[in-house]
C-alpha positions in Angstrom: -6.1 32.3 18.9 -5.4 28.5 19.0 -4.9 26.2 21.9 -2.1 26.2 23.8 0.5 23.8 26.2 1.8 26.7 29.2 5.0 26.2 30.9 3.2 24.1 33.7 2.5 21.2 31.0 -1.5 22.5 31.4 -3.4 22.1 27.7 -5.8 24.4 27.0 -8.0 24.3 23.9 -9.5 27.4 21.7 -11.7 28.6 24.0 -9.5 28.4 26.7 -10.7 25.9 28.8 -8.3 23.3 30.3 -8.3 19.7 28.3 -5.1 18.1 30.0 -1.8 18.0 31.0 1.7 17.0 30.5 4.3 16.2 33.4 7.7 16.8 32.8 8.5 13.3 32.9 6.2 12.8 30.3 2.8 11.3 31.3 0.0 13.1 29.8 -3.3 13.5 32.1 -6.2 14.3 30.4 -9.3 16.7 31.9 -10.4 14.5 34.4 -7.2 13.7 35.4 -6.5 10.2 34.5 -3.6 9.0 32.5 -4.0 8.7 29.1 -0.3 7.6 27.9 3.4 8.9 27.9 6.2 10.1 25.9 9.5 8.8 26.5 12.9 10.3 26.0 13.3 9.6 22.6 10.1 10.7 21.3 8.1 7.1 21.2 4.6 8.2 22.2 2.7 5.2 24.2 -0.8 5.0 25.1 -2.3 3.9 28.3 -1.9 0.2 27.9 1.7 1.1 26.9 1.4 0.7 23.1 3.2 2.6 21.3 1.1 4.8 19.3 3.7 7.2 17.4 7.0 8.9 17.4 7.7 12.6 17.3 11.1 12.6 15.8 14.1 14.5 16.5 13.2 17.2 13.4 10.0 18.4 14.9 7.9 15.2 12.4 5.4 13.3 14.0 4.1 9.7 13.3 1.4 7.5 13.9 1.5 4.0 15.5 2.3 3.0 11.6 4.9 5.7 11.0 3.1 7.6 9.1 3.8 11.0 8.5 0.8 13.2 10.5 2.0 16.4 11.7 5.2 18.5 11.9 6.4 20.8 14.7 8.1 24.3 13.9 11.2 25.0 15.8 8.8 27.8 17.4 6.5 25.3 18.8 3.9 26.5 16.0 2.0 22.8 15.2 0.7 21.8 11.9 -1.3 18.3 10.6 -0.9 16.6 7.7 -2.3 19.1 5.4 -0.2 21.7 6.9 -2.9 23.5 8.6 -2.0 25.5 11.7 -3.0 23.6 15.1 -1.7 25.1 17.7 1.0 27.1 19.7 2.9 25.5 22.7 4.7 28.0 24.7 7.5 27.4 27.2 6.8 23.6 27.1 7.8 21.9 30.2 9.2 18.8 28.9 13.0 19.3 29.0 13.8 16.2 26.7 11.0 17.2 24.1 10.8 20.9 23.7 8.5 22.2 21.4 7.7 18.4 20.6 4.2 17.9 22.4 2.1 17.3 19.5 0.9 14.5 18.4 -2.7 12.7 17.1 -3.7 9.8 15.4 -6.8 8.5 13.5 -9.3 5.8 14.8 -7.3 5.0 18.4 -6.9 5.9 21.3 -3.5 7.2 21.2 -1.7 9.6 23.9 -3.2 12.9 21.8 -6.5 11.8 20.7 -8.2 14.1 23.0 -5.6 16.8 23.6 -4.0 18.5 21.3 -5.7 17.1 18.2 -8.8 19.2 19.1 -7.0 22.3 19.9 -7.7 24.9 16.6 -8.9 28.2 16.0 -12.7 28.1 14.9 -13.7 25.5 16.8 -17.9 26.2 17.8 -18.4 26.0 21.4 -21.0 22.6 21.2 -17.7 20.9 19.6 -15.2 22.0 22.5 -18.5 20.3 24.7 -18.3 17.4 23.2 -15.0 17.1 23.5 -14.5 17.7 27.0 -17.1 15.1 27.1 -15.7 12.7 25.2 -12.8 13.1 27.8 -14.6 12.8 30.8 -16.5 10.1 29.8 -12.9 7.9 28.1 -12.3 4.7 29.6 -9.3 2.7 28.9 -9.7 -0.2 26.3 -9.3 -3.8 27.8 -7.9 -6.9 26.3 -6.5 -5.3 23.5 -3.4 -7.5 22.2 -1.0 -5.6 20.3 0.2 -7.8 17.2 3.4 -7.0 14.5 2.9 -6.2 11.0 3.0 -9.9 10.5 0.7 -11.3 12.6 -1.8 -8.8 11.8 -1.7 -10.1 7.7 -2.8 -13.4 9.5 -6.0 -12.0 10.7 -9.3 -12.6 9.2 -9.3 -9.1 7.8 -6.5 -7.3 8.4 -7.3 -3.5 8.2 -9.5 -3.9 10.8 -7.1 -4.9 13.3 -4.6 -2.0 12.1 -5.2 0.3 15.7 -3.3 -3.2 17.1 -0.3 -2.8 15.5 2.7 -2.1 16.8 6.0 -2.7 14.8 9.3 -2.2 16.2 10.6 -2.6 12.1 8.4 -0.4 10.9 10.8 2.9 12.8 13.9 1.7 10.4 11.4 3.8 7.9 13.7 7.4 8.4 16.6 6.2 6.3 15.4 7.1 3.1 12.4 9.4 2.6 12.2 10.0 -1.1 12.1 6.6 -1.5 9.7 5.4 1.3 7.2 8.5 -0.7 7.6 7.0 -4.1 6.8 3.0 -2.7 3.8 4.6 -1.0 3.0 6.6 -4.0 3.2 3.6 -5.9 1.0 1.3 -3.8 -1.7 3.9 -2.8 -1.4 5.1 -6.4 -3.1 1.3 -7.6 -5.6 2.1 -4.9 -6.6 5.3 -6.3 -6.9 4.4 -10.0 -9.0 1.3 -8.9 -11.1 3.0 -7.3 -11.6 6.2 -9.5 -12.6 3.9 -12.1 -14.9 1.7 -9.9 -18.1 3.3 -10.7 -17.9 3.3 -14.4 -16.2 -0.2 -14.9 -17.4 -1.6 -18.1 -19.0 1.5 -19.8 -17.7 1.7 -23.2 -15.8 4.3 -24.3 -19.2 5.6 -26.2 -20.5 6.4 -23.0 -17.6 8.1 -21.4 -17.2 11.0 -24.5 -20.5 12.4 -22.4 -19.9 11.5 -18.9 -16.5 11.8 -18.3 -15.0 11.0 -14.7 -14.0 14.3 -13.4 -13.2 13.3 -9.8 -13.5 10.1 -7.4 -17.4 9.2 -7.2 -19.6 6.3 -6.1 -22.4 3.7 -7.4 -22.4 2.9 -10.6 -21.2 -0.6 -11.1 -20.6 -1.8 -7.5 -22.6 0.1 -5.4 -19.4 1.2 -3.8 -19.1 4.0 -1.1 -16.5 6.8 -2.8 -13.4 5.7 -2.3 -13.6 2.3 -1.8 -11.7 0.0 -4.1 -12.2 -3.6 -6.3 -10.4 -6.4 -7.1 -7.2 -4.7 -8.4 -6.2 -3.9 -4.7 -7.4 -6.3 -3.2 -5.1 -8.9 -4.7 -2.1 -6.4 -4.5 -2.7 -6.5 -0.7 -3.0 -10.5 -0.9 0.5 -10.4 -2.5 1.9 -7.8 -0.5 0.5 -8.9 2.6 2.6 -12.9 1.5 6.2 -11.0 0.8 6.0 -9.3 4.3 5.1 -12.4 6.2 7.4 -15.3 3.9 10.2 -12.8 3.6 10.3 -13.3 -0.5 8.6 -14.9 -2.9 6.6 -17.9 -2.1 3.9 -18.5 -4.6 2.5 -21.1 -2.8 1.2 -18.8 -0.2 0.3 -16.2 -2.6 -2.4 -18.2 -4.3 -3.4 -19.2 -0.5 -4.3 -15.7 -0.1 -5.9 -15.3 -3.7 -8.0 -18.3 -2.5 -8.7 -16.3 1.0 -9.5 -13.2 -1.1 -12.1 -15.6 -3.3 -13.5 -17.5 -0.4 -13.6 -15.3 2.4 -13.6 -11.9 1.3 -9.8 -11.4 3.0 -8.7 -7.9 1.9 -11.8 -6.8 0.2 -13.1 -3.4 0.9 -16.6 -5.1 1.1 -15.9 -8.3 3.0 -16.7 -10.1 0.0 -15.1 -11.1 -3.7 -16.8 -9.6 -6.3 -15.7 -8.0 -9.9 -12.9 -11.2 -10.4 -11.5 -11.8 -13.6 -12.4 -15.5 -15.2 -8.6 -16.2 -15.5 -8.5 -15.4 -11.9 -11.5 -17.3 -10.7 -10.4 -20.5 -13.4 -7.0 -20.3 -12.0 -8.0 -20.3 -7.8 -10.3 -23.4 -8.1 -7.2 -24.9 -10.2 -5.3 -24.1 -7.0 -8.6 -25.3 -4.9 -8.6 -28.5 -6.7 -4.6 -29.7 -6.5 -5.0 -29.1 -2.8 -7.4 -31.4 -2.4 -5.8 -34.2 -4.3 -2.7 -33.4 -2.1 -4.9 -33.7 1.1 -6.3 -36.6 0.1 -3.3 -38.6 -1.4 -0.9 -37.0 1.6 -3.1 -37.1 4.6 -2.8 -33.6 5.3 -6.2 -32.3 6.6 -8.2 -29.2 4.9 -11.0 -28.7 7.5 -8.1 -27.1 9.9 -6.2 -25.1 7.6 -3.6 -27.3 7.7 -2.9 -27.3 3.6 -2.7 -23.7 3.6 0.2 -23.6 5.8 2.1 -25.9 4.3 6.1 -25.0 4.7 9.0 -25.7 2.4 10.1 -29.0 2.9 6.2 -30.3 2.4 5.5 -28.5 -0.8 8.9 -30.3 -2.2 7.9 -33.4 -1.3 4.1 -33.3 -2.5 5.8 -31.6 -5.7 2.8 -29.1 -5.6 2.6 -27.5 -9.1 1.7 -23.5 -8.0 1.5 -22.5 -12.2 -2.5 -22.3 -12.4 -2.5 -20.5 -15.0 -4.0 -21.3 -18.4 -1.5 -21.3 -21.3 -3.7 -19.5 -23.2 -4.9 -16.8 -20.3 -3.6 -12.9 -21.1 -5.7 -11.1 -19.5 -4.6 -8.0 -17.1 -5.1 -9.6 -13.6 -1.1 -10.2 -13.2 -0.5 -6.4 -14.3 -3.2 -4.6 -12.4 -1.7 -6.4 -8.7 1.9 -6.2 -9.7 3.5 -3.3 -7.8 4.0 -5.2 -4.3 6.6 -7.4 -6.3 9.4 -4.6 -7.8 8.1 -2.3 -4.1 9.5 -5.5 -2.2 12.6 -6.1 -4.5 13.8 -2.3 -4.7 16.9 -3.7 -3.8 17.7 -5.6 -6.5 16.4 -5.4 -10.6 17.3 -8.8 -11.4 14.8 -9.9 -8.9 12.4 -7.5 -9.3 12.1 -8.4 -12.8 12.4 -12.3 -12.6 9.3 -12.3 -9.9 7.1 -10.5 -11.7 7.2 -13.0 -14.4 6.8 -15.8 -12.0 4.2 -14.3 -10.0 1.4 -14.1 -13.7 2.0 -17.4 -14.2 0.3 -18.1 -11.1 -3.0 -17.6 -12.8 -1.8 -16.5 -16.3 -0.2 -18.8 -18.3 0.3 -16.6 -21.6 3.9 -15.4 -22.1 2.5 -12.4 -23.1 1.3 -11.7 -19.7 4.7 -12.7 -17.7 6.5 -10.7 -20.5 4.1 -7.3 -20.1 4.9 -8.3 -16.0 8.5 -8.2 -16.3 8.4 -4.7 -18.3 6.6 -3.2 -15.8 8.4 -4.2 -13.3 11.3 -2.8 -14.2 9.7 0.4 -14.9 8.3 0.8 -11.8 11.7 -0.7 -10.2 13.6 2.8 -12.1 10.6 4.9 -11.2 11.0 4.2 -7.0 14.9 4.7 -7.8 14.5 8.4 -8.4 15.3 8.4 -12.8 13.8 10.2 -15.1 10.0 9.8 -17.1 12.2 10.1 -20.4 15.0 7.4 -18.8 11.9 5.2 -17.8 10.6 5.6 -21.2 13.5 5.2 -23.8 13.4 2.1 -24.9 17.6 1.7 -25.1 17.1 1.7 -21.2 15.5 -2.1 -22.0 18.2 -3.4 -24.2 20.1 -6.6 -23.0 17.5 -6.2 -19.7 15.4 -9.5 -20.0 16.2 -12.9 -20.2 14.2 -14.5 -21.6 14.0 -12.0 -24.4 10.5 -9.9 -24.6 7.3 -11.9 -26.6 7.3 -9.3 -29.9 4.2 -7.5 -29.2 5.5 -6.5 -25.8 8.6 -5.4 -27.6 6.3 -3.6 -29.6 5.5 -1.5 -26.4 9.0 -1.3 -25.0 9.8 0.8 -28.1 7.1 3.6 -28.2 3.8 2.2 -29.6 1.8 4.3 -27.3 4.2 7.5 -27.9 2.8 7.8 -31.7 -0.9 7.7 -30.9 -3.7 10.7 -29.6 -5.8 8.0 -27.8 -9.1 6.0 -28.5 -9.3 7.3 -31.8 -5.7 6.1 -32.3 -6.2 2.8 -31.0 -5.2 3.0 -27.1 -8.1 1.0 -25.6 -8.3 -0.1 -21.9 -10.0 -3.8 -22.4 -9.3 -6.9 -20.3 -6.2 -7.9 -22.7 -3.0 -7.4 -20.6 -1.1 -5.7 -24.0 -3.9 -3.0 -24.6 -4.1 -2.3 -20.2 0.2 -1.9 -21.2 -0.2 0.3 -24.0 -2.9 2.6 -21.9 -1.6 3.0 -18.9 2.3 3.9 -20.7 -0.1 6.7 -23.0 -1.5 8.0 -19.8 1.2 8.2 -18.2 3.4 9.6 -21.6 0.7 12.2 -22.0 0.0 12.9 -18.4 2.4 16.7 -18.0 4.1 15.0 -14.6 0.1 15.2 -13.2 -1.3 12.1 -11.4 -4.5 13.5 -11.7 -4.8 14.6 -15.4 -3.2 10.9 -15.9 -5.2 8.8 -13.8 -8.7 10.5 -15.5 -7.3 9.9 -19.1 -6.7 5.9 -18.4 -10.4 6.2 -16.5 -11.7 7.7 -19.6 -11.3 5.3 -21.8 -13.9 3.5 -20.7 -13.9 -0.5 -20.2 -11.6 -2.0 -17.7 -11.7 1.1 -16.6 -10.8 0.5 -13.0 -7.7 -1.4 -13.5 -5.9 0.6 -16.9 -6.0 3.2 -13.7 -4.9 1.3 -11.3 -1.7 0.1 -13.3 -1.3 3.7 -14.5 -1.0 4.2 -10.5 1.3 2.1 -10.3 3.8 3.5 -12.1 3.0 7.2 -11.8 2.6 7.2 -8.0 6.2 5.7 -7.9 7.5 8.3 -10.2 6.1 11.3 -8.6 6.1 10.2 -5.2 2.7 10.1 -2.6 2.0 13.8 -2.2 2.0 14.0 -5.7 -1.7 12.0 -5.7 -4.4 14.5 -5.3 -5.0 15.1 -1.6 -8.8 14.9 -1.9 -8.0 11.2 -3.1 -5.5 10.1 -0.9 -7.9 11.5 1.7 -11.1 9.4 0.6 -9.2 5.7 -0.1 -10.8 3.5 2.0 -8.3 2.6 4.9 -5.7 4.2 2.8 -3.2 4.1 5.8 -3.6 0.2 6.3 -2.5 0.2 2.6 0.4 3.0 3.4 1.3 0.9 6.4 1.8 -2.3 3.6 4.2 0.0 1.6 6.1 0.9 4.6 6.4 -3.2 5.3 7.3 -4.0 1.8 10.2 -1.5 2.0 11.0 -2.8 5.5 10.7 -6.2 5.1 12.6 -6.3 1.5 15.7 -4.4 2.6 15.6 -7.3 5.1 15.9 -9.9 2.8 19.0 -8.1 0.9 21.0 -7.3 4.1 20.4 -10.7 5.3 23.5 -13.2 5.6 21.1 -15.8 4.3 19.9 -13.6 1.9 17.4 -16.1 0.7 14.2 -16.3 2.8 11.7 -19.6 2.5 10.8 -20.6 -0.9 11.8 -17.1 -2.8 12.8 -19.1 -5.3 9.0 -19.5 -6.8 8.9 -23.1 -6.6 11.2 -26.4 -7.0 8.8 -27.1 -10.3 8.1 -23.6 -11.7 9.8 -22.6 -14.9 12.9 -21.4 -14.0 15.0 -18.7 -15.7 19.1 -19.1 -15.2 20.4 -15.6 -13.2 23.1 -14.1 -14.2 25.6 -12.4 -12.3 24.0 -8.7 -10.9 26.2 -5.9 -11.6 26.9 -3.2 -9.1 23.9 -0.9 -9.5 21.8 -3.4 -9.7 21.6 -3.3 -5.7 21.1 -0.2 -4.2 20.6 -1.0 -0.4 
């Protein structure tokens, strides 16, 4: 028999022994009596500090501090977790503004439920309910502990581990549109997953993969890397989602702040340091390194104190900062493998979700070709979140009359079916470093893939080379057409602080819809810059905002 919450509030776990209580007007005691948070009348769950630390919502879901689906609650009071696995029964629950609502846990905190209910299973052996109820008597309430917003905490030396700080009033606008929240998750987290499923084997040739094919998520190899931890692909997808949730739109100037953070620092790397960047990249950040330091020094502005990478608006137009880094001649895949944050933050609008993407490669890719294979994408990824069809996202009629500029030919080449006609390797399909073959791989992955992230994400692996980053822009695009839960739970499970990166999807499609229901509608320099090539926009049509 599981645990259980009586009609007197008390919790007891498996083996029947009493771990807490809940009060009727909502405080939650644990064994030893002392208050370990509340849940107020409309289901916000706060800790002991009084941050807030989930929601259980008026359909029996519960979320974590990030709003991020955990648990469910049955109608019977029957409570499951996340992977739908039975938890525990509450019978006759006592509070009258919450019935059959008293579950609720979170990861890596010390939320209201951390030591109640979360523990309360069948099967539990009798040295874990110990520990347990010693780990309760023994809590002690965290001190100084300064909650920050979603925006403040992308400030922070390393974000994701400041994430058991958040707490986002924004982030609870997130119920208004499920199937879409899923597929911009699946699309981030999707990146994540590729990236890091081809970690270990990055740069094999395709020779060596025929006999040691990729069968699951693994670690070593290249990087050393713990299972599930991920490389420069994510990293500067974070950096760029991370600069749309804090500017409000696109501001490249910031962007390549963080690309230099990501270089310098280690910001948003899993290891706390850069390693496996592309020579493009790298050429194209001490570009950025070096035109700050001739602004500094011609303008006065100081670099010891940070003050050059916060410059604001007004200051970039008057230095006349040139953000295009690029080299002319640079198509290689580093635009493509980070791209999703753009079309995730602009699901509002396909004009702008297209026009972005090209700005944002020339950042530190210069090559039409790569701003071109960006725009594609973009929109692909843009129809995928918006619920149509794998044969609407790949029939190439769906692309006529859709970019302005018109498509470089060899990314036309693409657009029409390239990858449709060929088996694989043997055909041609190659996942190297050059942003056109990473396009034409990922597309035959995700072509070939039967509607199976799994089956798709191993074949781009496969193929050996850039191994990491053909999967992570197959992710892309296949976790926004099939949606989060359709990534392999053993994955999403192992991603290294997977819901920091779930948490970034949620702000992207928080912090986008902003920007579009905005009076203003234009947030600080979303315009790329006052001296980046500019494409004239045309008029958008109705469909072409959906918020």
């Amino acid at each position: 028999m599981p645990g259980s919450i009586n009609s007197d509030g008390s919790v007891y776990n498996a083996s029947g022994v009493r771990v807490g209580q809940i009060n009727s007007d909502g405080t939650v005691y644990n064994a030893t009596y002392t208050n370990v948070g509340n849940i107020e009348r409309d289901g916000t769950v706060r800790n002991s500090i009084g941050m807030i630390a989930g929601k259980v919502e008026d359909d029996g879901t519960v979320r974590d501090s990030g709003f991020i689906t955990i648990g469910k609650v049955d109608d019977d009071g029957t409570v499951y977790d996340s992977n739908f696995l039975r938890v525990c029964q509450i019978y006759n629950a006592p509070s009258p503004f919450l019935p059959n609502k008293q579950d609720f846990h979170k990861e890596k905190s010390d939320c209201v439920w951390n030591f109640i209910v979360k523990r309360i299973s069948t099967g539990l052996s009798q040295s874990f309910v110990s520990s347990v109820q010693n780990m309760m008597s023994t809590y002690t309430q965290p001190k100084n502990i300064k909650p920050v917003s979603l925006t403040e905490l992308l400030d922070e030396k390393q974000p994701y581990e400041e994430i058991d700080r958040l707490q986002d009033e924004d982030l609870s606008e997130l119920n208004d549109d499920d199937a879409m929240r899923s597929r911009i998750q699946g699309s981030l987290l999707g990146l994540a997953v590729g990236d890091a499923l081809g970690a270990a084997v990055e740069f094999r040739p395709y020779s060596y993969m025929k006999s040691n094919r990729v069968t699951d998520m693994q670690g070593g190899g290249t990087w050393g890397l713990e299972a599930g931890k991920w490389t420069d692909d994510t990293s500067m997808a974070l950096c760029l989602a991370a600069s749309f949730i804090i500017k409000g739109g696109f501001n490249a100037y910031d962007q390549l702040v963080r690309y230099k953070w990501w270089y310098t620092k280690g910001y948003m790397s899993s290891t706390g340091k850069c390693f496996d960047i592309g020579q493009a990249t790298r050429d194209a950040i001490r570009t950025f390194e070096k035109r700050q330091r001739q602004c500094a020094k011609n303008s006065g502005i100081s670099l010891s104190d940070g003050s050059m990478d916060r410059l604001n608006q007004t200051q970039l137009s008057e230095i006349k900062f040139d953000v295009n880094c690029g080299d002319s001649k640079a198509a290689g895949n580093g635009p493509l493998m980070r791209l999703a944050p753009v079309p995730l933050f602009y699901h509002c609008s396909e004009v702008d979700a297209i026009q972005k993407a090209g700005f944002s490669a020339t950042l530190t890719h210069g090559d039409k070709r790569a701003s071109d294979a960006c725009r594609f994408y973009s929109a692909l990824i843009w129809k995928a979140i918006h619920g149509h069809s794998k044969d609407e996202l790949l029939d190439p009629s769906s692309y006529q009359n859709k970019f302005s500029p018109p498509l470089d030919a060899d990314v036309m080449r693409i657009v029409k079916g390239s990858y449709k006609e060929k088996k694989g390797y043997e055909d041609g399909i190659r996942g190297t470093g050059f942003i056109l073959n990473s396009l034409e791989a990922a597309l035959w992955a995700f072509y070939n893939d039967g509607c199976s992230f799994e089956k798709g994400a191993l074949a781009a692996v496969n193929l050996g080379d850039d191994t990491d980053t053909t999967a992570a822009i197959y992710g892309q695009l296949a976790g926004a057409a099939y949606g989060i839960d359709k990534i392999p739970e053993r994955w999403r499970e192992q991603i290294f602080e997977r819901k920091f990166i779930i948490t970034l999807a949620n702000g992207l499609f928080i912090h986008g819809k902003k920007l579009f229901s905005s009076p203003k509608r234009k947030s600080q320099f979303d315009i790329h810059s006052d001296n980046a090539d500019q494409t004239k926009r045309r008029p958008k049509t109705p469909n072409e905002s959906d918020c």
